[in-house]
C-alpha positions in Angstrom: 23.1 -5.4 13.3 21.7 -7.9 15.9 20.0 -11.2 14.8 18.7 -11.3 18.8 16.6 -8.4 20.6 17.7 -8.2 24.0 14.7 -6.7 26.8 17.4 -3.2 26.4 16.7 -2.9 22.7 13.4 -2.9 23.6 13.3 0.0 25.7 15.1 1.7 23.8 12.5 1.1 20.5 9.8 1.8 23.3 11.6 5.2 23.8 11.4 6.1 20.1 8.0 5.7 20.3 5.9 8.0 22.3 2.6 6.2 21.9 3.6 2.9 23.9 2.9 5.1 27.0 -0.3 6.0 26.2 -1.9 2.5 25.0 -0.9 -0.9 24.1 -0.6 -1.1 20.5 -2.0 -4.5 19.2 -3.0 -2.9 15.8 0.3 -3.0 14.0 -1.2 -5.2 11.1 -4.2 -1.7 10.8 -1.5 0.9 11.4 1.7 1.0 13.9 2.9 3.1 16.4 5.8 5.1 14.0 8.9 5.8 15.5 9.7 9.6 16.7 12.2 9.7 14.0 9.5 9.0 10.8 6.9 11.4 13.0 9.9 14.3 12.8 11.4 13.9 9.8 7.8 14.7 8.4 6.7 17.6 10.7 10.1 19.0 10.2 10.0 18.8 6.2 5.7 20.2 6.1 7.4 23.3 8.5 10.0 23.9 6.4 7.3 23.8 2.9 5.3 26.0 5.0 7.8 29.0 5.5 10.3 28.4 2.6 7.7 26.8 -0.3 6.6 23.7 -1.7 8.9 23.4 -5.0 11.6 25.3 -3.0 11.8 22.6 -0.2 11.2 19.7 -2.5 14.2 21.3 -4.5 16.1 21.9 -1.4 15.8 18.5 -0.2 15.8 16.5 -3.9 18.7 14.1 -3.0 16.9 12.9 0.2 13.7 12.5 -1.5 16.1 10.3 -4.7 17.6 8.7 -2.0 13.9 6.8 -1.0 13.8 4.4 -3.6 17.2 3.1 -2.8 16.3 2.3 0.6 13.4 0.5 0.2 15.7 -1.3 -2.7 18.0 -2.5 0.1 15.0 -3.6 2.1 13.9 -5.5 -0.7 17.4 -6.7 -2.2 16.5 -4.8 -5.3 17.6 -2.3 -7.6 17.0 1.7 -7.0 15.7 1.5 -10.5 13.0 -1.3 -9.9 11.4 1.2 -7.1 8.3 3.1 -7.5 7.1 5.2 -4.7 3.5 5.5 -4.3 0.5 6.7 -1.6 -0.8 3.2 -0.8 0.0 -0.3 -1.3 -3.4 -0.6 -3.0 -2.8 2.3 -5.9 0.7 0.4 -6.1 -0.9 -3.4 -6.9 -3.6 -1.4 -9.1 -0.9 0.4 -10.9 0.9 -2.9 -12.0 -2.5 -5.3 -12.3 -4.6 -2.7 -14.6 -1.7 -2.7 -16.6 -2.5 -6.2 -17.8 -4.2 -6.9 -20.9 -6.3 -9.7 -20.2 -8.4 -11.2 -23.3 -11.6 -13.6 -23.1 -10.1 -17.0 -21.0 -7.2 -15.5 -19.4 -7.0 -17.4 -16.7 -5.9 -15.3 -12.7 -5.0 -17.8 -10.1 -5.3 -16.5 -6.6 -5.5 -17.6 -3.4 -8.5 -18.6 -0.9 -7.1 -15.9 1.3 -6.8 -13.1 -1.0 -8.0 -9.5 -0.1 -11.1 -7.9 -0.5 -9.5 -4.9 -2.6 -7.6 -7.6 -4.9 -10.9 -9.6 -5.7 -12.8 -6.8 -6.4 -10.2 -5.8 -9.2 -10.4 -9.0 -10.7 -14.0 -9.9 -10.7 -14.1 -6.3 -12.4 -11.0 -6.8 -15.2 -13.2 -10.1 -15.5 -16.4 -8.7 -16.2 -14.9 -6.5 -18.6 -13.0 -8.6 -20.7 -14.0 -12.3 -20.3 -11.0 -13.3 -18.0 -11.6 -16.0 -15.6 -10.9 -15.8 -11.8 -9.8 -19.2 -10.2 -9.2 -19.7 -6.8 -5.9 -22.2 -5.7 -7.0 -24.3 -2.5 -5.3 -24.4 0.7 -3.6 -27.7 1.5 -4.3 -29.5 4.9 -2.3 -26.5 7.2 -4.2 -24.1 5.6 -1.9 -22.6 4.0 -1.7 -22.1 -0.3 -1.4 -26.0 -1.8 1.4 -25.6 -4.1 0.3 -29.2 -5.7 -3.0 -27.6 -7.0 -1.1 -24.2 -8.3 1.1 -26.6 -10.5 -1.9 -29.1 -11.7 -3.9 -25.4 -12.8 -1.0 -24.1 -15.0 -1.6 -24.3 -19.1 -0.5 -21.3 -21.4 -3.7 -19.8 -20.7 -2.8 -18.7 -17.1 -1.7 -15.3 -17.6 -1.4 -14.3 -14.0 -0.8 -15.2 -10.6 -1.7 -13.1 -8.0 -1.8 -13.7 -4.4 -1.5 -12.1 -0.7 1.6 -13.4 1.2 -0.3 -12.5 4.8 -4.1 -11.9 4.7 -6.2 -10.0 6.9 -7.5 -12.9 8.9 -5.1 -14.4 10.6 -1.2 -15.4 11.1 -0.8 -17.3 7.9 2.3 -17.0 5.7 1.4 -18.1 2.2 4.3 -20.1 0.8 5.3 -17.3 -1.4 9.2 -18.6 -2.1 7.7 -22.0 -3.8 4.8 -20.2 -5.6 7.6 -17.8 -6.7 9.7 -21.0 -7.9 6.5 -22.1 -9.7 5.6 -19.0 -11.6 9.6 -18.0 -12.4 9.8 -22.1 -14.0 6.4 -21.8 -16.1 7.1 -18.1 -17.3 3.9 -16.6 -15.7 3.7 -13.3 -14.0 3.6 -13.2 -10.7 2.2 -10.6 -8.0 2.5 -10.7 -4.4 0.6 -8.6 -2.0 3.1 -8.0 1.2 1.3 -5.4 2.6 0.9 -7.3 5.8 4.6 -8.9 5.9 6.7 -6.0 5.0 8.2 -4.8 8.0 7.5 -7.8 9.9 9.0 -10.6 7.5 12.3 -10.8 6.0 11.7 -9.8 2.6 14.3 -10.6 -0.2 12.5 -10.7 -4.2 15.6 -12.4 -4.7 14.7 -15.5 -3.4 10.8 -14.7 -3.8 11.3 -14.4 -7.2 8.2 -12.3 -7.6 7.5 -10.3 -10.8 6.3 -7.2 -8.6 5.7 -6.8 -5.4 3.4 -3.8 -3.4 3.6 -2.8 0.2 2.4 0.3 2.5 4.2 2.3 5.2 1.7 2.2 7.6 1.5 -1.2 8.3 4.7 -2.9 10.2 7.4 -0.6 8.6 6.2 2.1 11.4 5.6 4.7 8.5 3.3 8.0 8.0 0.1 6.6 6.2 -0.5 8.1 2.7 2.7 6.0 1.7 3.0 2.6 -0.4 6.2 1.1 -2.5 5.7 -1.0 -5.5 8.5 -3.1 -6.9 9.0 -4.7 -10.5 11.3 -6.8 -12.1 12.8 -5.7 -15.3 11.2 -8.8 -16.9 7.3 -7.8 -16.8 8.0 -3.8 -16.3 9.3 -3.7 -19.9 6.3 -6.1 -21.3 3.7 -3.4 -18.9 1.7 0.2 -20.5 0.1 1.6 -17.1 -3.1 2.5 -17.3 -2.2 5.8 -16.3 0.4 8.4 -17.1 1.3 12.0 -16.7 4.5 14.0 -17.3 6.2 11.9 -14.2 5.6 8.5 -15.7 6.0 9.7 -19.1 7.9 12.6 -21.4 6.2 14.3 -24.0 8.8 14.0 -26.6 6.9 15.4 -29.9 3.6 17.0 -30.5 2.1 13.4 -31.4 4.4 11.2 -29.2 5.4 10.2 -25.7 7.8 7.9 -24.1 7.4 5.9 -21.1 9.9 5.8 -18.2 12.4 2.9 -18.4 12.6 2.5 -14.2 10.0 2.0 -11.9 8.7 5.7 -12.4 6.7 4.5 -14.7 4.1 3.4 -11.9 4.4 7.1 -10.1 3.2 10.5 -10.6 4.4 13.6 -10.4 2.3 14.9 -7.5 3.0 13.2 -4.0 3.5 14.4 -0.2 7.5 14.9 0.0 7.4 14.8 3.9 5.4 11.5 3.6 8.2 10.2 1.1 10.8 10.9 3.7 9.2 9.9 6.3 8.8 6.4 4.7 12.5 6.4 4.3 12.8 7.2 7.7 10.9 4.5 8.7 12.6 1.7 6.0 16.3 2.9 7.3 14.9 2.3 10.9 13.8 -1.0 10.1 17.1 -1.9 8.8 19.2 -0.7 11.8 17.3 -2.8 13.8 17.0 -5.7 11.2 14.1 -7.6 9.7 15.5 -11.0 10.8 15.5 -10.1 14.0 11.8 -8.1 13.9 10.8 -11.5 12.2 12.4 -13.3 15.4 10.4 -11.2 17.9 6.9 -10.5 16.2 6.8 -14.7 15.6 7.9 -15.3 18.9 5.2 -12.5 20.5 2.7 -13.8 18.7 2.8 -17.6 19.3 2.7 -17.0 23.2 0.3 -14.8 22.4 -1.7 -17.9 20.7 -0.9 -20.1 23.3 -2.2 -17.9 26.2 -5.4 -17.4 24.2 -6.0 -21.1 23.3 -5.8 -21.7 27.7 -9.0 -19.1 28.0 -12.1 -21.2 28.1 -14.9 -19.7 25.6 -11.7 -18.4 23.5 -11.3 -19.7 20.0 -8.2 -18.9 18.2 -8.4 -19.0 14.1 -4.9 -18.6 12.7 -3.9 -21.3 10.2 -1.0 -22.0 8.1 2.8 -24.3 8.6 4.0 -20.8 9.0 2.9 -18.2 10.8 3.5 -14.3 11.8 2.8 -11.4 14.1 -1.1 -11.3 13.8 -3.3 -13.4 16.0 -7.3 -13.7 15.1 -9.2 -14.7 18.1 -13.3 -14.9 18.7 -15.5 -15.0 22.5 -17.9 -17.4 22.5 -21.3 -15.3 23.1 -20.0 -12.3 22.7 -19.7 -10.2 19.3 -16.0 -9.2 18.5 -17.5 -5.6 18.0 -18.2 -5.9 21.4 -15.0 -7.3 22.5 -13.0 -4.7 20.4 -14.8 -1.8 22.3 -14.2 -3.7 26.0 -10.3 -4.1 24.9 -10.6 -0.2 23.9 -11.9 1.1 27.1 -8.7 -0.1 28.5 -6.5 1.1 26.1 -5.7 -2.4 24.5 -5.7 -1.3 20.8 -7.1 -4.1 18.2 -9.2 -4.4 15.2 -12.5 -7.3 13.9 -11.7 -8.9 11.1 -15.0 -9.4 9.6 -15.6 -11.8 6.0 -16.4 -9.0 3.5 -12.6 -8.4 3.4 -12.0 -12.5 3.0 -15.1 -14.2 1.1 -13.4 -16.9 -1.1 -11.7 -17.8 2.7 -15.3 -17.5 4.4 -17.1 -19.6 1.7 -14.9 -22.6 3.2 -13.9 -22.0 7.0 -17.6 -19.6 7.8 -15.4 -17.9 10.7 -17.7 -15.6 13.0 -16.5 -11.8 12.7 -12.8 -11.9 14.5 -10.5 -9.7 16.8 -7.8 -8.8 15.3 -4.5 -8.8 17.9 -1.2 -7.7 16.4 1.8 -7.8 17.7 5.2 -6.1 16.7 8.5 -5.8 18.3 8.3 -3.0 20.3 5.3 -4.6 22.6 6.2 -6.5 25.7 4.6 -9.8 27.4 3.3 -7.5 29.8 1.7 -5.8 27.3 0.5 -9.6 26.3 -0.5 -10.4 29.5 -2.8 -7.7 29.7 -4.7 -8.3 26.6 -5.2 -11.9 28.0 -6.3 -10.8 31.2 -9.0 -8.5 29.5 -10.1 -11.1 26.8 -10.5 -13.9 30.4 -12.9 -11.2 31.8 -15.0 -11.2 29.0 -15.2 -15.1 28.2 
């Protein structure tokens, strides 16, 4: 395992991965550019259901689909049995936050760059039960102010919840200290790595999260329709899901029911086996290469990436935080990022707009102007950089 991509590793990762000759992919934090190896392992499975039969396959194939939870366990220095393999790393946070029972001043500390799908579900649990929602502040980098998360806690926190990289920009949220925080004062904690697996070097070890959710799409390279959920043993056992079935669950008497030990009690039964192995696929391939390394490059991409931005006059470039990742929010001066999205399109330069429905507790401080989105992961070159800069100059 190499700790150092060399410009040969490169091509060989741009190989693997058909769609790097068709556009440059600068949408990894939307959805990346999988890997032929996750896109066949999942066309070969769905031809195989479609000739031999769904049960028959998933039967045919059971110790590769058993073997999924342990991979994503060694990508997350976990336990097989702390795994629960789900379509999305939203029905994955759901499954473990609706699983709370939250009374009248419960108090849920999140962060001023917390998600749009995560603020929604509190602001809802709060309306039903009298829970409050309180938002930590950022410290002077922008980043989560660890200070004001320890002067909030009293016994009537009973949650905190936050996202380790948000949707609008390169910040890394100090999750590690906040983990140290939670773990020392006995509260729950929930981290939202939907944007930093695949691209971070994840270890719940030294996060010391309670649970943790993530998606295939995003930097792991996998099919979408995929999430993973992890839970320690500490808060799964204290956790009724909302939801069961027959998976989650066994029927053991006409009047009674037990609920799975492991981490299956956050599936259910029903789920796309050839998306379950592709996300394997796509976790193992991660691993080969190894996250340290991906962490090395994406950083490294993305801070030149930065820097050539911040030379283009009329460019403004809004990433925040001590520490910072693979995804670069930009704006044109004069020119609507809709606009700019669509310009960068017609020359195959893929990006997204970042735009504050998805970030209003972070938009009722900073009031950012709707934002490109750039990117970046390990298999895209400075070339590839270079171009994007070129396109964004033209437009300034």
């Amino acid at each position: 395992m190499t700790t150092t991509l060399r410009e040969e590793d490169v091509d060989r990762f741009r190989r693997d991965t058909p769609g790097t000759e068709e556009v440059v992919h600068l949408n990894n934090a939307g959805s990346a550019l999988p890997p032929r190896q996750v896109t066949d392992t999942v066309l070969d499975y769905l031809r195989e259901e479609s000739v031999r039969g769904g049960y028959e396959t998933a039967a045919a194939h059971a110790d590769r689909i058993q073997a999924v939870p342990d991979a994503i366990a060694r990508f997350l220095g976990a336990e097989a049995a702390d795994i629960s393999v789900t379509d999305s790393a939203t029905r994955s946070w759901q499954a473990v936050f609706y699983a709370f029972r939250f009374e009248p001043g419960d108090r849920i500390l999140t962060c001023r760059s917390e998600y749009a799908s995560n603020a929604i579900a509190y602001l809802q649990i709060a309306r039903r039960t009298g829970a409050v929602v309180e938002v930590i502040e950022d410290d002077e980098s922008g980043q989560l102010d660890v200070a004001d998360l320890e002067r909030r806690l009293d016994d009537d926190v009973k949650l905190i919840a936050i996202t380790h990289v948000p949707t609008q920009g390169g910040l890394v949220n100090p999750a590690e200290e906040v983990g140290a925080i939670a773990e020392s004062a006995g509260i729950p904690f929930l981290l939202d790595a939907c944007q930093s697996a695949g691209q971070l070097d994840l270890d719940v070890r030294r996060l010391r999260c309670d649970a943790l959710s993530g998606t295939g799409r995003k930097y792991l390279r996998g099919p979408r329709g995929t999430g993973f959920l992890y839970t320690h043993p500490r808060l799964r056992d204290r956790l009724e899901p909302a939801m069961l079935d027959l998976h989650s669950a066994t029927w053991t008497a006409p009047a009674e029911f037990e609920i799975a030990p492991d981490g299956r009690r956050f599936e259910t039964w029903e789920r796309n086996h050839g998306l379950v192995l592709g996300l394997g696929a796509a976790v193992e391939y991660a691993q080969q290469i190894g996250l340290a390394a991906i962490e090395e490059r994406v950083t490294a991409l993305a801070a030149r990436l930065r820097a050539d931005l911040s030379q283009i006059a009329g460019v403004s470039v809004h990433d925040q935080g001590k520490r910072k990742c693979g995804i670069v929010t930009f704006s044109v001066a004069g020119t609507d990022a809709a606009e700019v999205q669509t310009a960068l399109a017609a020359a195959k330069i893929n990006t997204s707009v970042a735009r504050p429905t998805s970030y209003q507790y972070d938009q009722e401080v900073r009031r950012l102007p709707d934002m490109v989105r750039a990117s970046v992961h390990y298999y895209n070159t400075e070339d590839e950089l270079r171009a994007l800069a070129e396109a964004v100059e033209q437009l300034a």
